[in-house]
N, C-alpha and C positions, 0 to 999 in steps of 0.2 A: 472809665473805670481803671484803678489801677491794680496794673500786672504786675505778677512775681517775674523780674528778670532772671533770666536760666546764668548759671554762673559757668565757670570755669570745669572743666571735666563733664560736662553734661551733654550727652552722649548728643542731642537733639543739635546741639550749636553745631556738629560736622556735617551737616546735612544739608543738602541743597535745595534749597527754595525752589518751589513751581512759578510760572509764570502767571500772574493775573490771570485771570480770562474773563470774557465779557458775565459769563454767569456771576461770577464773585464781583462785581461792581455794586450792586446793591450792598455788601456788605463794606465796603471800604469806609467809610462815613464811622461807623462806630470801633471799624479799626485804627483810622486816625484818632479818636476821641480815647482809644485804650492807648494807643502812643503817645498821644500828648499829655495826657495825664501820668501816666507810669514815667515821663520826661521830667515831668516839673515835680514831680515826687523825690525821683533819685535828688534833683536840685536842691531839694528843701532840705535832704537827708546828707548830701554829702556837698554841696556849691560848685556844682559841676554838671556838663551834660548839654550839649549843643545839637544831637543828630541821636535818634535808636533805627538799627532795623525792625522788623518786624519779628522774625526768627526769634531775636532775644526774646520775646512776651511769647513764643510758641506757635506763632502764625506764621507757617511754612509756605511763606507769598514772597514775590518779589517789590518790596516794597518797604520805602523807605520816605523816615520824619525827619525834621529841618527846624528848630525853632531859635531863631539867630533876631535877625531885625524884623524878621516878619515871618509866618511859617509858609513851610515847604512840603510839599505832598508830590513822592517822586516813586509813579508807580512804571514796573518793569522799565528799570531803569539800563542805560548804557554807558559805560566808560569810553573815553576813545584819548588816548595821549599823545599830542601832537608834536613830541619832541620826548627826547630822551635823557630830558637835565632830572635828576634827582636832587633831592636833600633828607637829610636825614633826622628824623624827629623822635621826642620820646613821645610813643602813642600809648594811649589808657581806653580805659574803655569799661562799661557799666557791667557787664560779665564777670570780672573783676576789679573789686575796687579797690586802690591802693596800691596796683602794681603798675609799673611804666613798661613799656617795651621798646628799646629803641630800633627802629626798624627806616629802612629808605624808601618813600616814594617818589613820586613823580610830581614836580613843582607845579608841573599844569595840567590839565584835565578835562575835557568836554563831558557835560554828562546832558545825555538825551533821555527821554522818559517821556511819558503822559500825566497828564494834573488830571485832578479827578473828576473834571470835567468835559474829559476825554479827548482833550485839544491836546498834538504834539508838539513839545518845548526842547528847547537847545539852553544850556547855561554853560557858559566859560568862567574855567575856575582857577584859582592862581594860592599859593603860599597854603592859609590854613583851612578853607574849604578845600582846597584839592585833597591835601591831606585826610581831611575829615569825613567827604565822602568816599576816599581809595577804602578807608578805614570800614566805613559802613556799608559796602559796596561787598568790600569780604564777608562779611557776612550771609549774605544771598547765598555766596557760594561754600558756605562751611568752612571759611578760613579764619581764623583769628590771630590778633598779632602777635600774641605768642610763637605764632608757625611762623611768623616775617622776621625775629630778631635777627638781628646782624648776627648776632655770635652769641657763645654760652654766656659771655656775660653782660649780656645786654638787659636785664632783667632788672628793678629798681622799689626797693618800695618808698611809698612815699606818705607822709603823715596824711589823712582825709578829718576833713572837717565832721564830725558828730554831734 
């Protein structure tokens, strides 16, 4: 089903996600299906959109969607950055559409998590997945890139397809 994404100022995005727990696993299943769906909606709406957390559609879980070459289901997930090269990107995001934020993360990236089949996974991430999930990762934690701009004028907008 598709969810109303929480925008920009909405009090709920500062908020920090709980961790899965084994009681909420029955419901992951139709949480991915509102992610994926509320994914390919934004897409259809604006031709954009690779990764949502959960938090944006109001499910206060740690857990996060992936639909790239194949989907990804990355529930209480971990960052872990194995060196300290940054690069500096302009990041967007479905909270708000239309603004850029240039902001520097971390080139590469390990992210650790469980599939929903409760098996533990390692992925190594390099260039715009890393980027992508540091991005959706903030989330979990009540961060948004608005909070990561380099400087006051890091901020950009940018036409979106309608």
């Amino acid at each position: 089903m598709v969810r109303e994404i929480l925008k920009l100022g909405n009090p709920e995005l500062y908020e920090i996600s709980e961790k899965v727990e084994e009681q909420d696993m029955q419901f992951i299943k139709n949480w991915v299906v509102d992610l994926r769906d509320t994914l390919l909606d934004y897409r259809k709406t604006y031709g954009a959109g690779r990764a949502i957390a959960a938090p944006q559609i109001g499910i206060k879980k740690r857990l996060l969607y992936m639909l790239t070459d194949r989907e990804y289901v990355f529930i209480n997930p971990e960052l872990i950055f194995p060196n300290d090269e940054f690069m500096e990107v302009l990041d967007d995001c479905m909270s708000f559409p239309g603004l850029c934020v240039k902001v520097l993360r971390h080139r590469q990236a390990i992210i650790r998590y469980t599939d929903p089949d409760g098996n533990r996974q390692e992925m190594k991430l390099e260039g715009d997945y890393s980027e992508l999930l540091q991005h959706e990762y903030d989330h979990l934690d009540g961060i948004l890139a608005t909070m990561r701009a380099i400087d006051d004028k890091s901020l950009f907008l940018m036409q979106m397809k309608r």
